[in-house]
Backbone as CSV, one residue per row, in Angstrom:
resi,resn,N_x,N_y,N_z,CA_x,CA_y,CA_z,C_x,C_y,C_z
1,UNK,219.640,-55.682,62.773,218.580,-56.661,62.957,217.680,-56.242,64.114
2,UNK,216.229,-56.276,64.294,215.838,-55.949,65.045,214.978,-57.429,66.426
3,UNK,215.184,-57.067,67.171,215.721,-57.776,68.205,213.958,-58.731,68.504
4,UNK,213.634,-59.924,68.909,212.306,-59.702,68.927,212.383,-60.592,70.059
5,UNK,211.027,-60.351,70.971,210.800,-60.719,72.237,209.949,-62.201,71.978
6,UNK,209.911,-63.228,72.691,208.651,-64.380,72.761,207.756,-64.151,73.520
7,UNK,206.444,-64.390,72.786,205.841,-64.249,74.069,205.997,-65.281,75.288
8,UNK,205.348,-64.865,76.384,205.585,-65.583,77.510,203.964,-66.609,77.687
9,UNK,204.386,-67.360,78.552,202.924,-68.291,79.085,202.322,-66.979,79.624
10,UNK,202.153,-66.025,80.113,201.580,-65.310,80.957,200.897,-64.563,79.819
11,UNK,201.353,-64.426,78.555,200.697,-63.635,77.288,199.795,-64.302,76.946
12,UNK,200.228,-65.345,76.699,199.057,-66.719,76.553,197.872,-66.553,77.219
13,UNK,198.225,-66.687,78.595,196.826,-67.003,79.318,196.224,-65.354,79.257
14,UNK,196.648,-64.340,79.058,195.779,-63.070,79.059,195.371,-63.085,78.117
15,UNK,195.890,-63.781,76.627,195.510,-63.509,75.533,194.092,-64.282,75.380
16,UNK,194.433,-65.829,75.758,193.115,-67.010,75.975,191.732,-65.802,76.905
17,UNK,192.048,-65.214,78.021,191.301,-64.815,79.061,190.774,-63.953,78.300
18,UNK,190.694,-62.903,77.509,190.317,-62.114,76.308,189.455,-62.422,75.657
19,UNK,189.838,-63.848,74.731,188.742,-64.218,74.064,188.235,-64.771,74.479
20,UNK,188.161,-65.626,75.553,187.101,-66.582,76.423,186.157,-64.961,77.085
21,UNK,186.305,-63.867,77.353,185.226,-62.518,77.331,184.558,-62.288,76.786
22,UNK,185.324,-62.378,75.366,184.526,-61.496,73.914,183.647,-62.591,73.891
23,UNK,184.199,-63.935,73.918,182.913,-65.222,73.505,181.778,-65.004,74.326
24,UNK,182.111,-64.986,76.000,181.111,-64.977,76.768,180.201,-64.035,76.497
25,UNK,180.588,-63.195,76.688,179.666,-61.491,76.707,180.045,-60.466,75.512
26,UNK,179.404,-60.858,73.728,180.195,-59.926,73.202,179.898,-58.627,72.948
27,UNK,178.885,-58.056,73.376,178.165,-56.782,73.529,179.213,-56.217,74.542
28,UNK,179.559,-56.760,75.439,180.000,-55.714,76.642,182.070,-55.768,76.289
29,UNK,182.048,-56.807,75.185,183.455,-56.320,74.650,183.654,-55.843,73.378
30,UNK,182.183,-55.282,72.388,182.340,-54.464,71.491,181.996,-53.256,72.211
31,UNK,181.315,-52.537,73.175,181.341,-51.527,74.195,182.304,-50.675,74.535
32,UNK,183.297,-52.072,74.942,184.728,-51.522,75.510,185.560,-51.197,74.726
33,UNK,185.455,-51.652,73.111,185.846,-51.446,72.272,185.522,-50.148,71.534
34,UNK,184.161,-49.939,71.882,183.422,-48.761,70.848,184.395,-47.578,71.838
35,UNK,184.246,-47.462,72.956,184.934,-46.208,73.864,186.081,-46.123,74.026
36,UNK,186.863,-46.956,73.280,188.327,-46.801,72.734,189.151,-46.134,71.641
37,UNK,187.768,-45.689,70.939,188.096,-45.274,69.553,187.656,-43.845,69.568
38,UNK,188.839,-43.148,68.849,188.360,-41.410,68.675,186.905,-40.960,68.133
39,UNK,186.912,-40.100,68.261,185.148,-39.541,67.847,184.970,-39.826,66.113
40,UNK,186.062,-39.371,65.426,186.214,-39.435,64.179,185.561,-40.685,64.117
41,UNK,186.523,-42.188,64.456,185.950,-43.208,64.112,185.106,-43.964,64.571
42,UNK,184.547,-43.710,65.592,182.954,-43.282,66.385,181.751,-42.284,65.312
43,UNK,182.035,-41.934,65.046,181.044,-41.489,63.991,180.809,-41.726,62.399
44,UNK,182.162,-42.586,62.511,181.937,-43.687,60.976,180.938,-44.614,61.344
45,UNK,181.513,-45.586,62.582,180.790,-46.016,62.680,179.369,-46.643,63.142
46,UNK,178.918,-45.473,63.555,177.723,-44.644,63.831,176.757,-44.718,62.611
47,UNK,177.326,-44.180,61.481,177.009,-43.598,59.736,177.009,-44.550,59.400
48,UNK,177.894,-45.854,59.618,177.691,-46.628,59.096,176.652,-47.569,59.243
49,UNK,176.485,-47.901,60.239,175.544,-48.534,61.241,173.834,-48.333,60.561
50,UNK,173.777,-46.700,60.655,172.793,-45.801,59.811,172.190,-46.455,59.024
51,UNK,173.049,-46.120,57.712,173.211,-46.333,56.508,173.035,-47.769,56.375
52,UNK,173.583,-48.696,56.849,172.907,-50.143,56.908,171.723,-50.486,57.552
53,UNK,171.321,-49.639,58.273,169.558,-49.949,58.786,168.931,-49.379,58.100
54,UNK,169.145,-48.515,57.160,168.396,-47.543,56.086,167.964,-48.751,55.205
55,UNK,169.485,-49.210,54.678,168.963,-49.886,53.337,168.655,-51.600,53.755
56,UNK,168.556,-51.995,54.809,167.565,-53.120,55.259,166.426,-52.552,55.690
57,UNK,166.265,-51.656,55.948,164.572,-51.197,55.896,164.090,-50.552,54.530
58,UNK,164.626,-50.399,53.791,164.190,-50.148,52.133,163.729,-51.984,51.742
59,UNK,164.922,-52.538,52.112,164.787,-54.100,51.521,163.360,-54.552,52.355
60,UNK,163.582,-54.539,53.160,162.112,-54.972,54.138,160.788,-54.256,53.187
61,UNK,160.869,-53.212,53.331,159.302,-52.691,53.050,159.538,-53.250,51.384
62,UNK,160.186,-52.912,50.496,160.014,-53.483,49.584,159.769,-54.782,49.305
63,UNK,160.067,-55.787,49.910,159.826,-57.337,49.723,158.150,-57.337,50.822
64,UNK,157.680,-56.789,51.152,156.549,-56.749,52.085,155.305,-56.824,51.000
65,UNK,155.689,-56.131,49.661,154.385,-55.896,48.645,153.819,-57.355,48.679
């Protein structure tokens, strides 16, 4: 059987303190997030990013006629 820990009140309140961040400021905790991740998946989502401003600027100029 494998053995499992509870969390503690102290997990709690770091866990609460976390998202009361991301809520406040969430640019500067997708940031901290983006420079966490290997290059590989830094450049997905990079491409991806791309690739979705591509085809909302196809949609834009096309609905503009």
């Amino acid at each position: 059987m494998k053995s499992t820990t509870q969390p503690t009140i102290a997990d709690a309140v770091q866990l609460a303190s976390t998202v009361q961040g991301i809520v406040a400021n969430p640019l500067t905790a997708g940031v901290k997030f983006f420079r966490t991740l290997n290059k590989d998946a830094k450049a997905l989502i990079v491409a991806l990013l791309t690739l979705a401003g591509l085809v909302y600027t196809i949609q834009y100029l096309t609905n503009k006629r």
